[in-house]
C-alpha positions in Angstrom: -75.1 -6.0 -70.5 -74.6 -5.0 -66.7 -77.4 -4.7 -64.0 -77.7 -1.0 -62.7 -80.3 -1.4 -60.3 -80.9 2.4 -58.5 -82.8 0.2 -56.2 -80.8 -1.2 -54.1 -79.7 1.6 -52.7 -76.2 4.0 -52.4 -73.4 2.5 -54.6 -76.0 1.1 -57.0 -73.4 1.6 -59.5 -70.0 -0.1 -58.3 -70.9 -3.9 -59.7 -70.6 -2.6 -63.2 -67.9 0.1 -62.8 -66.1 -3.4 -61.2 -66.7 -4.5 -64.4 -65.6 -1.9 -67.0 -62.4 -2.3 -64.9 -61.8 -5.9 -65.5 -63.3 -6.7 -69.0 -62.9 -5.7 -71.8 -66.2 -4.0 -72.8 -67.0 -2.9 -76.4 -70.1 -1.2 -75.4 -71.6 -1.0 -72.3 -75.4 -1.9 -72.0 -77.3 -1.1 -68.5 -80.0 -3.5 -67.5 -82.5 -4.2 -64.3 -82.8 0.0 -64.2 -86.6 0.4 -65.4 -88.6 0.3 -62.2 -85.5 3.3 -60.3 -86.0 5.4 -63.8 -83.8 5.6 -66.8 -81.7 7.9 -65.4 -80.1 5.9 -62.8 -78.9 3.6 -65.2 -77.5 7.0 -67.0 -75.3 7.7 -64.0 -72.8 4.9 -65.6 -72.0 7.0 -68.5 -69.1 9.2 -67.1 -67.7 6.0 -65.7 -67.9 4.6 -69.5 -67.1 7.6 -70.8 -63.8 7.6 -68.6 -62.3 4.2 -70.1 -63.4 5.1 -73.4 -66.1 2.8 -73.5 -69.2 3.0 -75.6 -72.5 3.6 -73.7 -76.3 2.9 -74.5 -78.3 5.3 -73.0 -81.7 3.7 -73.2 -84.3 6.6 -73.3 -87.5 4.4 -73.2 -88.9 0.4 -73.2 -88.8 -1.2 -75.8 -86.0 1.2 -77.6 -83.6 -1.2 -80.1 -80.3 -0.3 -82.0 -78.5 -2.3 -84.1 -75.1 -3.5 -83.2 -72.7 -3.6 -86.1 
């Protein structure tokens, strides 16, 4: 779990591609994104998508998935 804020403002998004670089991810989870919209925290997905990394596109509050 990674904090994509849209809030704060242009390059909202470079923490967690930062962190994609440096960890070792096994599936990326957005978090903090609620009050910009969903789809800023969506954004990060051709970032995952690029290091092969899984991505949780949270479509609503509340939404769970089971992690196997």
């Amino acid at each position: 779990m990674f904090p994509v804020d849209g809030r704060i403002g242009n390059g909202y998004t470079l923490g967690a591609r930062q962190f994609i670089e440096r960890f070792k991810v096994g599936l990326f989870v957005p978090m903090h994104f609620v009050a910009s919209g969903f789809e800023t925290a969506w954004r990060m997905k051709e970032f995952t998508d690029a290091k092969n990394i899984p991505f949780w596109g949270i479509n609503r509050e509340g939404e769970t998935r089971e992690i196997q």
